[in-house]
C-alpha positions, 0 to 999 in steps of 0.5 A, a space after each residue: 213837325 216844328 214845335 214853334 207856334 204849334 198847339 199841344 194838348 197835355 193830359 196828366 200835365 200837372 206833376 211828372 212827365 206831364 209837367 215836364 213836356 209842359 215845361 219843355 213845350 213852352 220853351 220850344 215855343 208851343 202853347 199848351 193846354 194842360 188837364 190833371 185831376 189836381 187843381 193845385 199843382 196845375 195852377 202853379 204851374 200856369 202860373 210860373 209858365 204864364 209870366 209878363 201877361 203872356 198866355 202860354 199854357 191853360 190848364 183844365 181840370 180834366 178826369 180823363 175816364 170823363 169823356 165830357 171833361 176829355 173833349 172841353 180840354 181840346 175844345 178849349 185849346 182850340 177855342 183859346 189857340 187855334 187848331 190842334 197840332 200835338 195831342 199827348 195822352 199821358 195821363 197814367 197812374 199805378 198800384 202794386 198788387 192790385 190785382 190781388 186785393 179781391 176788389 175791383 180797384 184795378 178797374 180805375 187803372 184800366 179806365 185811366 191808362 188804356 182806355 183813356 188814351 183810346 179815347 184821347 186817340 179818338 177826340 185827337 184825330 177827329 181835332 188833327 183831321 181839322 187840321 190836316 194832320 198832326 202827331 199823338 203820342 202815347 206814353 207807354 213803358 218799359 212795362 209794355 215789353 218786359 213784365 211786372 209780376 206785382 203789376 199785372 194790370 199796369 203791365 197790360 194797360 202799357 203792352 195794350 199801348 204798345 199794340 195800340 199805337 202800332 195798329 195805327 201806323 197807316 193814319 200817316 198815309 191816309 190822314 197824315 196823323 202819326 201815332 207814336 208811344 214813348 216806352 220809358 224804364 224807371 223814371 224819379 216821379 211820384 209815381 215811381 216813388 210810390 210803387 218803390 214803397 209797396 214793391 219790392 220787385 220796383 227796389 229791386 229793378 231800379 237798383 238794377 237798372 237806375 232811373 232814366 233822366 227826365 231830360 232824356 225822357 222829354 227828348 224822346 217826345 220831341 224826336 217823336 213830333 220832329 222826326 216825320 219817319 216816326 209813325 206807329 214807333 216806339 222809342 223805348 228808353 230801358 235805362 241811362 244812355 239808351 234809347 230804341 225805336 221799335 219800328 216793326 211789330 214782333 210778327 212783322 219782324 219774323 216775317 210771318 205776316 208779309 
């Protein structure tokens, strides 16, 4: 798929990746509607994306555990520019040690970074079929492959991901949707920055490791709307200079499900 004069949705637009796809789709010549739960930062950014009385972008306040607030993000993209072509659930957030704080904290990372891309997947393809057919892409991580020990909810929300997008594979053959995820190392977000405060075993990989250029991280969303043969894959970006595309399932690969 081209991304000229296409229509993408964007949750968590408003900072980081989001912010970055957001910046890269208009350039591409896409219109975007954009959601995130700051309203500050999201208005900047409409207003430096909107520029000469052209409307590019739309931003919508958008809590994304909110089913109602989920589906006023596509019903104003479709209401504002048209059918839906590119749906990108993004939206994700982190919390060292979480699980051990004997509190239920870790709820809100579930609700935000698993269950909020099902039901992002959901509203998308009921949108797509309208249209007859288009792309999701999930954002993932590294995580979703290679366990955090001072993470252990955000590193299953992640491998739920990953096992989510690859279950659904055979959308491209019977509605001509393809559902993607895009598994990124260490990337210089605030989120990123966060974490590296309360956990040591963040310092520690990321001086092992290094970050992945947000460049190469914003490419890899591209190569997933533009390649036609990426359906139910993975492209994994460990580090610098890497990329992988993981096309099969671990069963598949051994050969014990064929």
């Amino acid at each position: 798929m081209q991304i000229k004069d296409k229509v993408v949705i964007i949750t968590g637009g408003a900072n980081g990746i989001g912010a970055a796809l957001v910046r890269r789709f208009v350039l591409e010549g896409a219109k975007v509607v954009f959601g995130d739960i700051e309203k500050e930062p999201g208005h900047k950014l409409v207003t430096e994306m909107n520029k000469n009385n052209k409307i590019n972008v739309i931003f919508v306040f958008c809590d994304v555990t909110n089913f109602n607030h989920l589906r006023q993000l596509f019903d104003t993209a479709q209401n504002e520019f048209g059918d839906i072509d590119v749906v990108c659930n993004n939206a994700g957030i982190g919390q060292a040690d979480e699980f051990y704080d004997q509190t239920d904290g870790w709820v809100k990372t579930l609700d935000i970074n698993l269950k909020a891309v099902i039901k992002g997947t959901q509203l998308g393809i009921q949108y797509l079929k309208k249209r007859g057919g288009g792309v999701i892409i999930n954002t993932a991580s590294l995580a979703g492959f290679y366990q955090l020990e001072s993470l252990p909810i955000y590193t299953s929300t992640k491998y739920g991901i990953i096992g989510f997008t690859q279950s659904l594979r055979d959308l491209n053959n019977t509605d001509k949707i393809r559902v993607n995820a895009i598994a990124p190392g260490f990337v210089d977000t605030r989120l990123v920055k966060e974490l590296k405060k309360s956990s040591s075993e963040i310092v520690q990989l990321i001086d092992k490791f290094g970050y992945v250029p947000m460049d190469e991280v914003i490419n890899a969303f591209m190569m997933a709307i533009q390649d036609d043969n990426l359906a139910g894959d993975i492209i994994m970006l460990p580090k610098k200079n890497t990329s992988q595309i993981i096309s099969n399932s671990y069963l598949e690969s051994l050969d014990l499900i064929n």
